[in-house]
mmCIF file of the N, C-alpha and C atoms, coordinates in Angstrom:
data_MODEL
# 
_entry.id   MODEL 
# 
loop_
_atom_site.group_PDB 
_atom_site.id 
_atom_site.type_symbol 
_atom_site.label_atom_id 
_atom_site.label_alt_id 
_atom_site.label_comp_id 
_atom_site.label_asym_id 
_atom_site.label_entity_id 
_atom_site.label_seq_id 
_atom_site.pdbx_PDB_ins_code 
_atom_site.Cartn_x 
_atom_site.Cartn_y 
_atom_site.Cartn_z 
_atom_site.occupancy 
_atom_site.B_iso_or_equiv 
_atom_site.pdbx_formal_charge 
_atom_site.auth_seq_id 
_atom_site.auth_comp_id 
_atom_site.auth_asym_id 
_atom_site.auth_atom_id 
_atom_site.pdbx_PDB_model_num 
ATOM 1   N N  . UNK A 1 1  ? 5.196   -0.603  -19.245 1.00 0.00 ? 1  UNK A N  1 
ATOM 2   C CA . UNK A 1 1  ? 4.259   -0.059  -18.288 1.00 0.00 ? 1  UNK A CA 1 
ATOM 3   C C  . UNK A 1 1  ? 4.614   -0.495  -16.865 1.00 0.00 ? 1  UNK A C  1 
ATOM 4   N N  . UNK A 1 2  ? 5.399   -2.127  -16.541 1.00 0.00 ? 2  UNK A N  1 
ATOM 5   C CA . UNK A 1 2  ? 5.119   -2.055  -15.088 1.00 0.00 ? 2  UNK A CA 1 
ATOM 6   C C  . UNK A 1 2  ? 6.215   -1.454  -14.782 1.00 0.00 ? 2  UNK A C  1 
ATOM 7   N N  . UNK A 1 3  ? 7.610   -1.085  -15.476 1.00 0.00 ? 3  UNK A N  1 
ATOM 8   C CA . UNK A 1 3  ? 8.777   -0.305  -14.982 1.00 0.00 ? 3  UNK A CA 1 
ATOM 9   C C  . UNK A 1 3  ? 8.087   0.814   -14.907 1.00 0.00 ? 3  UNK A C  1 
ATOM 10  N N  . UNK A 1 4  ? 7.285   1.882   -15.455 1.00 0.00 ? 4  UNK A N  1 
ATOM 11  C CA . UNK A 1 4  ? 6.660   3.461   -15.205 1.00 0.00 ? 4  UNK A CA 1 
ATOM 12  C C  . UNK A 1 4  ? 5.853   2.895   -13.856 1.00 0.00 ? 4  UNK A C  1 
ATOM 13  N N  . UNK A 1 5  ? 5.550   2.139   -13.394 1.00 0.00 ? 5  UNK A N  1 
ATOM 14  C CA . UNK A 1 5  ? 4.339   1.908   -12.381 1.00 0.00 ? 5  UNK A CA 1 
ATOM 15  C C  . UNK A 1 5  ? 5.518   1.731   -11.161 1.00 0.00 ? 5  UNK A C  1 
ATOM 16  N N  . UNK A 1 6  ? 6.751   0.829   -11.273 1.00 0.00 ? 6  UNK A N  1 
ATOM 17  C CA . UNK A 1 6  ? 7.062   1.168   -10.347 1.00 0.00 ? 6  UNK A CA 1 
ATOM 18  C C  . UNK A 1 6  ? 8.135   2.131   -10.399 1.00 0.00 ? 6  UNK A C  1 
ATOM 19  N N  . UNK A 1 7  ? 8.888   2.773   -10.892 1.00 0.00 ? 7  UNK A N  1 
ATOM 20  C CA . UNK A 1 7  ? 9.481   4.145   -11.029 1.00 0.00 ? 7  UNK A CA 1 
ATOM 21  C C  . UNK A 1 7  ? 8.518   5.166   -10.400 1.00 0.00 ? 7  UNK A C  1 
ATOM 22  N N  . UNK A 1 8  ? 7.348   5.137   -10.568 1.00 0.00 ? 8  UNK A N  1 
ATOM 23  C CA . UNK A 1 8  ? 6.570   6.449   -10.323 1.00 0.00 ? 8  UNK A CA 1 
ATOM 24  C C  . UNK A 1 8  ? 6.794   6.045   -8.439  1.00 0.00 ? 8  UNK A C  1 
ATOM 25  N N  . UNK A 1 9  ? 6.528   4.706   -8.001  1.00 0.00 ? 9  UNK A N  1 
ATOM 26  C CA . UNK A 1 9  ? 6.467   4.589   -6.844  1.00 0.00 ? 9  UNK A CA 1 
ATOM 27  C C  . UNK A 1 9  ? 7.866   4.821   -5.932  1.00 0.00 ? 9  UNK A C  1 
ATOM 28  N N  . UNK A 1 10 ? 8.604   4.363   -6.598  1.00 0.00 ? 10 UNK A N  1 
ATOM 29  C CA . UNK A 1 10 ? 10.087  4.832   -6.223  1.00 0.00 ? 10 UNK A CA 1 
ATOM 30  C C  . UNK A 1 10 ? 10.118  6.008   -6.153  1.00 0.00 ? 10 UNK A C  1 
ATOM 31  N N  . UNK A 1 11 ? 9.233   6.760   -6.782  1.00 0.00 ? 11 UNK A N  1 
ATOM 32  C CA . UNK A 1 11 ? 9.721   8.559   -6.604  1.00 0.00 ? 11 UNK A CA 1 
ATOM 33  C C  . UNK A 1 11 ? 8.837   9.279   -5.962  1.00 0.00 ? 11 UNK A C  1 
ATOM 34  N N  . UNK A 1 12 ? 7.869   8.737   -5.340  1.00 0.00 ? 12 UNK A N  1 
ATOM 35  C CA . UNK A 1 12 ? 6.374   8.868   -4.785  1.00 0.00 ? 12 UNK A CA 1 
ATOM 36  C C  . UNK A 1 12 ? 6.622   8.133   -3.186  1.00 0.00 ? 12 UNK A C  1 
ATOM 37  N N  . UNK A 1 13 ? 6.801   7.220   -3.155  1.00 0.00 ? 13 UNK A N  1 
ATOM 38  C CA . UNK A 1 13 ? 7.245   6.489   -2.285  1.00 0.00 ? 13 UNK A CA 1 
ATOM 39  C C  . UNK A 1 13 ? 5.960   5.822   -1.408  1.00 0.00 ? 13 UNK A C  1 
ATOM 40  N N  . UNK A 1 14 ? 4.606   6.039   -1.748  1.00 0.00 ? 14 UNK A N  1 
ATOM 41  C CA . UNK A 1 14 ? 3.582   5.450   -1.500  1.00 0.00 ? 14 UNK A CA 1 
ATOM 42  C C  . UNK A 1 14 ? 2.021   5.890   -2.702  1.00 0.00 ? 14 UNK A C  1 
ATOM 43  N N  . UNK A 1 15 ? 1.474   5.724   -2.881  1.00 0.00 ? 15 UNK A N  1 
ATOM 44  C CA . UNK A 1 15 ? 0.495   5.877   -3.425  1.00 0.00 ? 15 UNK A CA 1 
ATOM 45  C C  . UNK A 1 15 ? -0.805  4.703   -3.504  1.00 0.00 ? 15 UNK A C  1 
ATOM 46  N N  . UNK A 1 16 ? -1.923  5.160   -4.096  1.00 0.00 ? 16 UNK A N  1 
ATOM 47  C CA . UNK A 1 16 ? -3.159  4.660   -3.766  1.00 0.00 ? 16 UNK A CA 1 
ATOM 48  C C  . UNK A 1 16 ? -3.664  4.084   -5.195  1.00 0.00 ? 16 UNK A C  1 
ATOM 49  N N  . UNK A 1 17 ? -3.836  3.199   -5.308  1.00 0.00 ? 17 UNK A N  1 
ATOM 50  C CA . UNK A 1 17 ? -4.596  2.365   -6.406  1.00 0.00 ? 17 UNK A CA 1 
ATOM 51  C C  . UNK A 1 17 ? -5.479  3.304   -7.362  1.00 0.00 ? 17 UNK A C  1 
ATOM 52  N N  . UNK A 1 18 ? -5.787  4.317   -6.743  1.00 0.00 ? 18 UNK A N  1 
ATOM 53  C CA . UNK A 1 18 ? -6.591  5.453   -7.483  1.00 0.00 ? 18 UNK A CA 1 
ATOM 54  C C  . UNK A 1 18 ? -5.283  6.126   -7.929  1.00 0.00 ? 18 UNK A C  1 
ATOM 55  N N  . UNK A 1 19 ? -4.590  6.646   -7.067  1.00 0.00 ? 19 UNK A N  1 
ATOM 56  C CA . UNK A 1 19 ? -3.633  7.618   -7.823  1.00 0.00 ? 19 UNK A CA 1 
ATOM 57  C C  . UNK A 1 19 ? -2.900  6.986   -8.976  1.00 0.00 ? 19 UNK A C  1 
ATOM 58  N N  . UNK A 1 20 ? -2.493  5.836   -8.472  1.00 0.00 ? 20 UNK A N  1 
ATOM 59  C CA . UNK A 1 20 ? -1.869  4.934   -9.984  1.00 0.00 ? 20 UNK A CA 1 
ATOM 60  C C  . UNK A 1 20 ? -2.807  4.949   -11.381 1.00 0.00 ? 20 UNK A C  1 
ATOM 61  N N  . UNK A 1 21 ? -3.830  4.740   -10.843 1.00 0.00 ? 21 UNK A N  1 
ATOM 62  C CA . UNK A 1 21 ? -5.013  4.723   -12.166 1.00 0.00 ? 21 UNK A CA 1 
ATOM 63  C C  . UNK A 1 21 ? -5.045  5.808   -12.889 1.00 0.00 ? 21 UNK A C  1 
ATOM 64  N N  . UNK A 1 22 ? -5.055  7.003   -12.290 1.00 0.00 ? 22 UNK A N  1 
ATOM 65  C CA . UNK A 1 22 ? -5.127  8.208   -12.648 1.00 0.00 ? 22 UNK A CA 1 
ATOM 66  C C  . UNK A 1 22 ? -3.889  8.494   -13.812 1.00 0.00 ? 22 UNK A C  1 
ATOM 67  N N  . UNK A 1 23 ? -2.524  8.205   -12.552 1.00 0.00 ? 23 UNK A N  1 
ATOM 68  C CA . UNK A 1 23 ? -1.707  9.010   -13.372 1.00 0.00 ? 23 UNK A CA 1 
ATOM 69  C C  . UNK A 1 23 ? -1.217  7.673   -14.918 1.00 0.00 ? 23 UNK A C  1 
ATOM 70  N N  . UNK A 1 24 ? -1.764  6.733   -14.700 1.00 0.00 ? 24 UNK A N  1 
ATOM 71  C CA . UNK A 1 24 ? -1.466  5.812   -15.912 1.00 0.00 ? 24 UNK A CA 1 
ATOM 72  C C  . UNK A 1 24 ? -2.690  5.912   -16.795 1.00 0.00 ? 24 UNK A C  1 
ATOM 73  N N  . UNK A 1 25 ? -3.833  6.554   -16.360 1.00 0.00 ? 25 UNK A N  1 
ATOM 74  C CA . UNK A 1 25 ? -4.944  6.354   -17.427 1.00 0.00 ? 25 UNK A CA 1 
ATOM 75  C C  . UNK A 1 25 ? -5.230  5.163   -17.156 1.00 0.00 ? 25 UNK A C  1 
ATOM 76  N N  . UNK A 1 26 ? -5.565  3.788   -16.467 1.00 0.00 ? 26 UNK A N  1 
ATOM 77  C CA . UNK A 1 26 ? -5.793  2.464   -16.502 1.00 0.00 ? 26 UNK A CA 1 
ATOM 78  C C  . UNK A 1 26 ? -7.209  2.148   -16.015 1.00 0.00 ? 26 UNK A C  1 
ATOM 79  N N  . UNK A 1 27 ? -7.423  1.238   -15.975 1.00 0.00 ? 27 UNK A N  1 
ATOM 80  C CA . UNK A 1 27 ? -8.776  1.240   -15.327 1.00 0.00 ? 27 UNK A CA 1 
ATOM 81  C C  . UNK A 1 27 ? -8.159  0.057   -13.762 1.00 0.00 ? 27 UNK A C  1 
ATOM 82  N N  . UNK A 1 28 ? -9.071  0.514   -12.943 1.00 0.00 ? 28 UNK A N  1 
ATOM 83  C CA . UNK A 1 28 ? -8.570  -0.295  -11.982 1.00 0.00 ? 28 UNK A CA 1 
ATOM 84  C C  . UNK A 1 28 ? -7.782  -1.855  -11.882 1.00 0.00 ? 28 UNK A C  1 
ATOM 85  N N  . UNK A 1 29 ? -9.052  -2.424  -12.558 1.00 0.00 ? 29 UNK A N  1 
ATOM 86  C CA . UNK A 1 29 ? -9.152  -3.740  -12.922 1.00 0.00 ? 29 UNK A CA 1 
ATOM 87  C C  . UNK A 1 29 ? -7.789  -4.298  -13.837 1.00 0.00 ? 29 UNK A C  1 
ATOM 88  N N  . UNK A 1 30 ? -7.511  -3.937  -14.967 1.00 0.00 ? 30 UNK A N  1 
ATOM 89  C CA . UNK A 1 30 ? -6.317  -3.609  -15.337 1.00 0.00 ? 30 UNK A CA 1 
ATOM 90  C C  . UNK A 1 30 ? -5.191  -3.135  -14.870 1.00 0.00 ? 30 UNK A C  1 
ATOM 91  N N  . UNK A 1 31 ? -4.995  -2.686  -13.878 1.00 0.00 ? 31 UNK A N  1 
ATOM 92  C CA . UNK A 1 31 ? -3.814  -1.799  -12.857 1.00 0.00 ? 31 UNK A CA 1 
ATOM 93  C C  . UNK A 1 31 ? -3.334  -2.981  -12.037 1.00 0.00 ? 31 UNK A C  1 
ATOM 94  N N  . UNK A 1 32 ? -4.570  -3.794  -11.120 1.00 0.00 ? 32 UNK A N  1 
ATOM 95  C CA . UNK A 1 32 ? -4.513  -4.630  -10.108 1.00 0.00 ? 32 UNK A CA 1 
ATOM 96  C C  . UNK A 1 32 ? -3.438  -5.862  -10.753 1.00 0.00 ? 32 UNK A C  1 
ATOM 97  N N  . UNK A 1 33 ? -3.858  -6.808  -11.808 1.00 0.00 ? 33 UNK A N  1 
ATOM 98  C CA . UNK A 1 33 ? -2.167  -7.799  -12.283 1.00 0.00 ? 33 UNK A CA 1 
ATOM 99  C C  . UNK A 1 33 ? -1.145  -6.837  -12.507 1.00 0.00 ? 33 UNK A C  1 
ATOM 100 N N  . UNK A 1 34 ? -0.986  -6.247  -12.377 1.00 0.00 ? 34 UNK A N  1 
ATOM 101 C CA . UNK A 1 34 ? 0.403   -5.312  -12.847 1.00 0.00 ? 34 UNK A CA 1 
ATOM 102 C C  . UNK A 1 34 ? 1.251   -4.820  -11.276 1.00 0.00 ? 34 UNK A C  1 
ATOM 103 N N  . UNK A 1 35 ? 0.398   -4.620  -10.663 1.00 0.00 ? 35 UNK A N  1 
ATOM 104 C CA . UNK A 1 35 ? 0.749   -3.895  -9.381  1.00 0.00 ? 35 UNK A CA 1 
ATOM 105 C C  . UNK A 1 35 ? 0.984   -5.548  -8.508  1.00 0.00 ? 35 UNK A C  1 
ATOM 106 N N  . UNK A 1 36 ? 0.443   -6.293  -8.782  1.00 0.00 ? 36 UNK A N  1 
ATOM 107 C CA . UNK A 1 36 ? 0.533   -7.792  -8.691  1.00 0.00 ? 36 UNK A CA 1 
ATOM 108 C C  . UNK A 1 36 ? 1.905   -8.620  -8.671  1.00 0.00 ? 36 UNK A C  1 
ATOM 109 N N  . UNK A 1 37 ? 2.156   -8.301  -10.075 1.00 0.00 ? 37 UNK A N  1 
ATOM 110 C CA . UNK A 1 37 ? 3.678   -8.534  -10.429 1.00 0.00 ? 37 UNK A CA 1 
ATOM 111 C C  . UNK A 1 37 ? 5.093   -8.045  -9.212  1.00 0.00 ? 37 UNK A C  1 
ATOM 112 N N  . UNK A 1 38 ? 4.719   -6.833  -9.319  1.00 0.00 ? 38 UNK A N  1 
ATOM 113 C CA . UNK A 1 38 ? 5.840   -6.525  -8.022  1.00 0.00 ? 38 UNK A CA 1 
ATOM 114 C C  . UNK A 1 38 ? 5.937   -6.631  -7.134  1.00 0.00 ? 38 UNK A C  1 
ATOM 115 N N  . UNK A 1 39 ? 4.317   -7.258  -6.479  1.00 0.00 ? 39 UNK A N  1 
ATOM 116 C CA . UNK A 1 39 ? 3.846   -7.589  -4.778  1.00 0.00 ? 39 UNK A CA 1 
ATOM 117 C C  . UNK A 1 39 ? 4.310   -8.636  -4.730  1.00 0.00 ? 39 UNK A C  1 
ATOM 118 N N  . UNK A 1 40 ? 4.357   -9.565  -5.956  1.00 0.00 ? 40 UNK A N  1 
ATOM 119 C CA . UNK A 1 40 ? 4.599   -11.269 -5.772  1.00 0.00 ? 40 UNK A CA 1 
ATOM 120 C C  . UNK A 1 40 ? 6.211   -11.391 -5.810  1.00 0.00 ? 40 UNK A C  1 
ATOM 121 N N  . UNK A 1 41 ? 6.714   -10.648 -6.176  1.00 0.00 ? 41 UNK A N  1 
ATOM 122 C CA . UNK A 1 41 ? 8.292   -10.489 -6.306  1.00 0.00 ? 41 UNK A CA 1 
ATOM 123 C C  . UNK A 1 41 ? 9.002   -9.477  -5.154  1.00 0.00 ? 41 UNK A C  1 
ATOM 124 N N  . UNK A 1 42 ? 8.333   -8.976  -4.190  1.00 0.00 ? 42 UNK A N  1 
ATOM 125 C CA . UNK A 1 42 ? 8.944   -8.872  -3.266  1.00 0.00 ? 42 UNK A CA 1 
ATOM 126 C C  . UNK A 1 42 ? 9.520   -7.068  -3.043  1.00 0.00 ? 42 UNK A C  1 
ATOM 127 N N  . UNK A 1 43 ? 8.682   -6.883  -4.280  1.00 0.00 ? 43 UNK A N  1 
ATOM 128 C CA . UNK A 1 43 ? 9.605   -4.784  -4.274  1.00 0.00 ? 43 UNK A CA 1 
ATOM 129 C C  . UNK A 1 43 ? 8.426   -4.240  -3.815  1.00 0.00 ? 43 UNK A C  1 
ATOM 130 N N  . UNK A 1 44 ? 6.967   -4.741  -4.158  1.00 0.00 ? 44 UNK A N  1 
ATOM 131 C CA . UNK A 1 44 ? 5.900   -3.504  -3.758  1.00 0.00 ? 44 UNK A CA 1 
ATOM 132 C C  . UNK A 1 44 ? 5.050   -4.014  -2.699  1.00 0.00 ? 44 UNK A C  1 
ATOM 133 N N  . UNK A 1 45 ? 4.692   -3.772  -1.605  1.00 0.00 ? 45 UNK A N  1 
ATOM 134 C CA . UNK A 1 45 ? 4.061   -4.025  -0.514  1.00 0.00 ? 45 UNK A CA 1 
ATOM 135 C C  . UNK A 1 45 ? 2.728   -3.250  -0.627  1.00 0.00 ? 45 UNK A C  1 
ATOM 136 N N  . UNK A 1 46 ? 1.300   -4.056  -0.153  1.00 0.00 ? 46 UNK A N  1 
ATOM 137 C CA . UNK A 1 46 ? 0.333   -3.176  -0.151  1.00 0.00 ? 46 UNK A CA 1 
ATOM 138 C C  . UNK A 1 46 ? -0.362  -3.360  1.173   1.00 0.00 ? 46 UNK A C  1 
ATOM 139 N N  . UNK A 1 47 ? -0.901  -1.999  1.586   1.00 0.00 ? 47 UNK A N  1 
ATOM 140 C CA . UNK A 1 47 ? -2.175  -2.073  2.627   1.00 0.00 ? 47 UNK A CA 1 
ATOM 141 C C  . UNK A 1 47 ? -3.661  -1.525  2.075   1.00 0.00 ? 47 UNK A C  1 
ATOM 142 N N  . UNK A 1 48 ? -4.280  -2.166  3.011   1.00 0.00 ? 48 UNK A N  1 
ATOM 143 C CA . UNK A 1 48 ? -5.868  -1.610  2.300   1.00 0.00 ? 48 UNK A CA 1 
ATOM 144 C C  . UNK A 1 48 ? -6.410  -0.775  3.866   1.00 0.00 ? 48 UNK A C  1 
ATOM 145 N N  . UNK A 1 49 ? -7.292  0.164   3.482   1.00 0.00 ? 49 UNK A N  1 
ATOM 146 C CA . UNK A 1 49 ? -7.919  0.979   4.200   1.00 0.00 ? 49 UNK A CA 1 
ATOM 147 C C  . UNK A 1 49 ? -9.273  1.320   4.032   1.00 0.00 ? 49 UNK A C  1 
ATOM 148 N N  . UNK A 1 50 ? -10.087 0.990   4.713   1.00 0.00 ? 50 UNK A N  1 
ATOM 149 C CA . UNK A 1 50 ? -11.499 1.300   4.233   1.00 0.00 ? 50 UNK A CA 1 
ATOM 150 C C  . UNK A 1 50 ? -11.868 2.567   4.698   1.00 0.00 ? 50 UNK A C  1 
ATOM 151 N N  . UNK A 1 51 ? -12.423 3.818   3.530   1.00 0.00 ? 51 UNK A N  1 
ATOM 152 C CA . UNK A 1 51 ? -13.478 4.846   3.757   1.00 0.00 ? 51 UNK A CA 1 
ATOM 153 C C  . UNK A 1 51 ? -14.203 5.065   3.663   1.00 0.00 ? 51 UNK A C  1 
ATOM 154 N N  . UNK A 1 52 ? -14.575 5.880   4.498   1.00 0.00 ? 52 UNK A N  1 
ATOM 155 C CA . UNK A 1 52 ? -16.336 6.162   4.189   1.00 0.00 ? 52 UNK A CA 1 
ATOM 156 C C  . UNK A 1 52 ? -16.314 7.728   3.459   1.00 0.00 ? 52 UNK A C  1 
ATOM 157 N N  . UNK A 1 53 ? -17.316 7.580   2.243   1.00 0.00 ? 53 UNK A N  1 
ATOM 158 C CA . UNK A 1 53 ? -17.820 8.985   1.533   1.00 0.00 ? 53 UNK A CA 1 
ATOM 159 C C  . UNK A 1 53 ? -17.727 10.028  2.955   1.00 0.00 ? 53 UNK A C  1 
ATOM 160 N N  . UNK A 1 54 ? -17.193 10.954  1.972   1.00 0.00 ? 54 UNK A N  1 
ATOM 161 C CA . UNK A 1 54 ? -16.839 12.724  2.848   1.00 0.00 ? 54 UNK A CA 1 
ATOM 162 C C  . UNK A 1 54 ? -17.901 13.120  2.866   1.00 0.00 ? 54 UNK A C  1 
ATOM 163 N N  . UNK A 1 55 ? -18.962 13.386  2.258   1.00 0.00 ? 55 UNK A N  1 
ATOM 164 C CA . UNK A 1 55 ? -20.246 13.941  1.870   1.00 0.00 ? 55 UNK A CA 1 
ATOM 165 C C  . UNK A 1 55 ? -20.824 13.884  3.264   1.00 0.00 ? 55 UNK A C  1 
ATOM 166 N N  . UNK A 1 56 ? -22.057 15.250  3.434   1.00 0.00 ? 56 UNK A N  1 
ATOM 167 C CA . UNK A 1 56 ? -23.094 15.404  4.923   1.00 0.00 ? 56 UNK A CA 1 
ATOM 168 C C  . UNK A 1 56 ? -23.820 14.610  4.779   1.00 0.00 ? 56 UNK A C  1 
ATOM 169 N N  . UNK A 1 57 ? -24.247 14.184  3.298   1.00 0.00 ? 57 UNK A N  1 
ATOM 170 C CA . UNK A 1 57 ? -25.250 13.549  3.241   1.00 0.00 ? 57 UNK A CA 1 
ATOM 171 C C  . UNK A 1 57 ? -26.033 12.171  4.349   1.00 0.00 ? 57 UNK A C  1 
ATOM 172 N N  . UNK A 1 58 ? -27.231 11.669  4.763   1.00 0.00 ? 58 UNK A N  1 
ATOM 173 C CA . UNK A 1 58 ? -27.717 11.365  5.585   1.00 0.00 ? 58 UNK A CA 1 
ATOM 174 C C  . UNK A 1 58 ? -27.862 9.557   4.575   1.00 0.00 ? 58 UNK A C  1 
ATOM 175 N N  . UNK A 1 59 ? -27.640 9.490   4.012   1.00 0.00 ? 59 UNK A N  1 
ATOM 176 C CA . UNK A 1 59 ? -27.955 8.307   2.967   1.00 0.00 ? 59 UNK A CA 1 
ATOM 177 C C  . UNK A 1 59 ? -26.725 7.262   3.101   1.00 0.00 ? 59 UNK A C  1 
ATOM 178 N N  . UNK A 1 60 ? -26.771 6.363   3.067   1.00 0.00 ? 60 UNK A N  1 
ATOM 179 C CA . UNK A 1 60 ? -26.091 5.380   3.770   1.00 0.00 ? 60 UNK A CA 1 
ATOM 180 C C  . UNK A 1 60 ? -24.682 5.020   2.370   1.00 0.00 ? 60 UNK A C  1 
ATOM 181 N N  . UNK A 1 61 ? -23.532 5.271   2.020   1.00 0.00 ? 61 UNK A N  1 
ATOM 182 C CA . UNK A 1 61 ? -22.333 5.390   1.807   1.00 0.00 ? 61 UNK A CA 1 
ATOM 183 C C  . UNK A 1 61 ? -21.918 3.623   1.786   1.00 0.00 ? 61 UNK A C  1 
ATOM 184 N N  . UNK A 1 62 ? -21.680 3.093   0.215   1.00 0.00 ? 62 UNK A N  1 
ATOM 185 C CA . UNK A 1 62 ? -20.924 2.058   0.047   1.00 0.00 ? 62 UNK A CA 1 
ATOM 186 C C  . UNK A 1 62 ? -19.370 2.384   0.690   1.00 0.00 ? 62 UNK A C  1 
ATOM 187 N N  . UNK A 1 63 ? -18.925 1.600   1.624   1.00 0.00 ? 63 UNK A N  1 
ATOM 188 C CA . UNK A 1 63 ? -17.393 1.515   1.628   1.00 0.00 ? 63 UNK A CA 1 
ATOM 189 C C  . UNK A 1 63 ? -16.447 1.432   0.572   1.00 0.00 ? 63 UNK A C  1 
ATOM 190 N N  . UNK A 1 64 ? -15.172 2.453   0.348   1.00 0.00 ? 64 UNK A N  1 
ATOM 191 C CA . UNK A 1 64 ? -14.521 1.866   -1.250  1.00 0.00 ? 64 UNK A CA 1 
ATOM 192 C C  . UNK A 1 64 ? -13.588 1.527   -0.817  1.00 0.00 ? 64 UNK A C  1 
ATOM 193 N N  . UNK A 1 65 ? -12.560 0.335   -0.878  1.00 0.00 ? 65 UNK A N  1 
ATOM 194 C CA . UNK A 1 65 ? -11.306 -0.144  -0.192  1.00 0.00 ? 65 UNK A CA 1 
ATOM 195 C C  . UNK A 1 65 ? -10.272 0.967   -1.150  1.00 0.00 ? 65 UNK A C  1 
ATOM 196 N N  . UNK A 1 66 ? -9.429  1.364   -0.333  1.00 0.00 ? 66 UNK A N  1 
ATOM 197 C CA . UNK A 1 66 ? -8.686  2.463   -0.813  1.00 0.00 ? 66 UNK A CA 1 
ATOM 198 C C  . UNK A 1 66 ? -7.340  1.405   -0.634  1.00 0.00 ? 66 UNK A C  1 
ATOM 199 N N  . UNK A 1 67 ? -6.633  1.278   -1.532  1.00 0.00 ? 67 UNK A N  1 
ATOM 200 C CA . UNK A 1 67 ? -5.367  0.452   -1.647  1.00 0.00 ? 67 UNK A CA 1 
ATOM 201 C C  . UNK A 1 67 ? -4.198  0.934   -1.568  1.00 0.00 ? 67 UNK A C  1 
ATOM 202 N N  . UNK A 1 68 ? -3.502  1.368   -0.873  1.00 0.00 ? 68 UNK A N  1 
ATOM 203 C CA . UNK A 1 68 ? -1.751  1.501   -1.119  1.00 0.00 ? 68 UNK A CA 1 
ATOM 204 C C  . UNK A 1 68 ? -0.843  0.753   -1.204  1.00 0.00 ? 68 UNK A C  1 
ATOM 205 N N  . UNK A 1 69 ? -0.252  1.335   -1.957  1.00 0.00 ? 69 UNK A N  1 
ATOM 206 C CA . UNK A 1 69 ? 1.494   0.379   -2.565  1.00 0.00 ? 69 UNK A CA 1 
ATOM 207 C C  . UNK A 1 69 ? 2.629   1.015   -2.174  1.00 0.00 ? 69 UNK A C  1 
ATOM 208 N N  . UNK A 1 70 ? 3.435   0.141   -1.641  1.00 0.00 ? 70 UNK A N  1 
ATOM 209 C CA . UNK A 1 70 ? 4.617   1.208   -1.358  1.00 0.00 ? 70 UNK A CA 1 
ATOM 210 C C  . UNK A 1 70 ? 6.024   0.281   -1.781  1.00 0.00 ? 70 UNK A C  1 
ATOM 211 N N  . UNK A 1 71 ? 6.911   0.824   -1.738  1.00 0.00 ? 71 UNK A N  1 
ATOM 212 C CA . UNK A 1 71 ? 8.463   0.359   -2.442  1.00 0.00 ? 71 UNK A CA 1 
ATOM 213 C C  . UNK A 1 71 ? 9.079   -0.512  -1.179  1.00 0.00 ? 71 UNK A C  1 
ATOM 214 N N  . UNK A 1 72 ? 9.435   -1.055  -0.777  1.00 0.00 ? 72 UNK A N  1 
ATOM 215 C CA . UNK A 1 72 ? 9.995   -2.058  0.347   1.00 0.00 ? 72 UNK A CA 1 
ATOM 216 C C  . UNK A 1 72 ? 11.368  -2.204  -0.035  1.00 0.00 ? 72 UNK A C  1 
ATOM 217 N N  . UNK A 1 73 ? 12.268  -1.488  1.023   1.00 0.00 ? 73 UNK A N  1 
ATOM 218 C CA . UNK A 1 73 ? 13.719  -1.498  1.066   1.00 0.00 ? 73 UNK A CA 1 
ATOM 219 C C  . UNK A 1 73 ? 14.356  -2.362  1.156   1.00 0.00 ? 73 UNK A C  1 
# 
């Protein structure tokens, strides 16, 4: 699994903690040591970005930290 996790990023060349989840089926929580492994070794670099819900709605919107990983040359 962590060679498909980072292969996919090698061929993607950035992606989002959601998109990884998705395309592995994982649950976040589970994704995060794995994506871990390659940050601590020096191949996957991450930034975080905070958004706010797209919605008109008037009701006040938890922030979700949106995570990217990317391959480091």
């Amino acid at each position: 699994m962590l060679l498909q996790i980072l292969n996919y990023l090698r061929r993607e060349k950035v992606a989002s903690n959601q998109q990884l989840a998705r395309e592995f089926d994982l649950d976040l929580l589970a994704l995060e040591p794995m994506l871990e492994v390659w940050v601590k070794r020096g191949i996957v670099a991450c930034c975080q970005e905070e958004l706010r819900c797209q919605r008109g709605c008037l009701k006040s919107c938890r922030k979700q930290p949106l995570v990217y990983y990317k391959i480091i040359n």
